[in-house]
N, C-alpha and C positions, 0 to 999 in steps of 0.2 A: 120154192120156199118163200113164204111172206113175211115180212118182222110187220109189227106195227107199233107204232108208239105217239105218243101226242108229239104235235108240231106247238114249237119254242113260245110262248103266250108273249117273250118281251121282243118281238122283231121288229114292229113299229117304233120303238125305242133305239134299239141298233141300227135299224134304217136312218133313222136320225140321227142320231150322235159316230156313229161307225166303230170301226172294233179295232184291236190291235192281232197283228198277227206276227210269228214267230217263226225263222228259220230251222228247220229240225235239225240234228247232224244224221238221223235214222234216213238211208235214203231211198230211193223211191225203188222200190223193185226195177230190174232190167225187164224191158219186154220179153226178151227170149225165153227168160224164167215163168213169169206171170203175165201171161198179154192183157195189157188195161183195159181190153174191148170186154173182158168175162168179168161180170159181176161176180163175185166167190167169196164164199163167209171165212174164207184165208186173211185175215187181215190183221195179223201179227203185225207186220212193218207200218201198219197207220195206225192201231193201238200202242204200239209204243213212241212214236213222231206226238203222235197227239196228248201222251201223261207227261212227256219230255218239256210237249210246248205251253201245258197246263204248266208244268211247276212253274213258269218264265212267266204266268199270271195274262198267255196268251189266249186269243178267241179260238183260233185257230192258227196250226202248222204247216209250214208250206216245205212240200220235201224238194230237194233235189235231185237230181238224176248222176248217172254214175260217172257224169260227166263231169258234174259240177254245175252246172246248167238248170235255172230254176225247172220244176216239172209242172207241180201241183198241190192243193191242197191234199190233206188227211179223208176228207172229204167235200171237195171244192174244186171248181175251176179256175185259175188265176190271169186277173187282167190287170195292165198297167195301160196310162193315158202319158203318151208326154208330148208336148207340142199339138194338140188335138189329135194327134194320131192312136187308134187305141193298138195293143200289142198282147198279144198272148200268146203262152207256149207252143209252138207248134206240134199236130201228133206226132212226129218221129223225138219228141224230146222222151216219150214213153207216158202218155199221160190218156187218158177215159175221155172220148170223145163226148161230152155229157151234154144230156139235151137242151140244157139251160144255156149251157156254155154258146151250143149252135144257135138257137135262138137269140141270143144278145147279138151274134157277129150277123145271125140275119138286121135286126130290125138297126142296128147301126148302118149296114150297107146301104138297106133301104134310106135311110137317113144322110145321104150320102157323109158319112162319118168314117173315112179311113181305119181300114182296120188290116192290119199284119199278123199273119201267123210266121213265127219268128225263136229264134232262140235267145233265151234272156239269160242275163245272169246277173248275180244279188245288189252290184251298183247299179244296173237298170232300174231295179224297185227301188231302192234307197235312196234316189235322184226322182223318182216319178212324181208327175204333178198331181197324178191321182193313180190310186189302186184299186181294187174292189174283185169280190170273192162271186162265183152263181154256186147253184147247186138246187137242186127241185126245192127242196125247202129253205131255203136262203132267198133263194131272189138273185138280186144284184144288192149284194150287201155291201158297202163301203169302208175301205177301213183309212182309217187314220194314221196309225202308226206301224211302221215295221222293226222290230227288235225294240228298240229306243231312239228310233230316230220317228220324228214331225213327217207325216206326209202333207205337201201341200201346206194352205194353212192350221190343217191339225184337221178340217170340220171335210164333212161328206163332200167330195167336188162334182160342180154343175154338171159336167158331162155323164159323170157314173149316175148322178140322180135323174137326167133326159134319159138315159137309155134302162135304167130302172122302171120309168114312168110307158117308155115304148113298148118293153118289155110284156108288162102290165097289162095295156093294149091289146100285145098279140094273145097274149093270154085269155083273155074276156072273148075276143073275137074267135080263137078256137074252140073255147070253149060256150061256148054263145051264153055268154053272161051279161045282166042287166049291166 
């Protein structure tokens, strides 16, 4: 099955200025129920994370696991930067191996830019020196704010926009674009 729908016209704006995002309390499905590798138009538990974190005047919702343990976005991969090191959920946290997600940890590698697949939890992101969301239509989208609290200094951080701009790169070159 295909959806299609237009891709977001204000993302060059968001890439710039970056977004706020919102802890859900809806939490992320357990693997054993829903394994996050199947796509499936089941998506009750990130239709309601996402209206939850819309009231909250959020971009997007980042669930948790039944751990307690950040997972993922509603529809996103979640990265934190701190110390130059970048950090992201690791799969056993229960989270969509997504292909944007693997390409950022590619072209950071290649970058020799430290990257951890790791377990976080929500003073990790509320202490981080940067954040920032992938997802095929996203990018490497930057956010600014988590709940109410400043990330960094409030504006898109250097790192997350290098590895946006890498990104970008792999992009054009996979796709052998001018």
């Amino acid at each position: 099955v295909l959806f299609a729908a237009p891709i977001r016209k204000d993302l060059p704006e968001l890439w710039k200025n970056g977004v706020r995002i919102a802890f859900a309390r809806v939490r992320r499905n357990h693997p054993n129920s829903l394994n996050p590798a199947f796509k499936v138009t089941n998506c009750l538990n990130g239709i309601l994370a996402k209206m939850e974190t819309l009231e909250k005047g959020a971009f997007e919702g980042i669930f948790l696991n039944l751990d307690g343990r950040v997972a993922e976005g509603t529809i996103s991969n979640l990265f934190i930067i701190k110390n130059g090191v970048v950090k992201t959920p690791h799969l056993s946290c229960g989270i969509l191996d997504g292909v944007t997600r693997s390409a950022v940890i590619e072209v950071a590698k290649d970058a020799k830019i430290p990257v951890r697949e790791t377990h976080l939890d929500t003073k990790e992101v509320l202490s981080a020196d940067e954040v920032f969301l992938t997802s095929t239509t996203m990018e490497v989208m930057p956010v600014v704010r988590v709940e109410k609290s400043k990330i960094g200094d409030g504006k898109p951080g250097n790192l997350s926009q290098i590895l946006h701009a890498k990104f970008r790169d792999l992009l054009k070159k996979e796709l052998r674009l001018p």
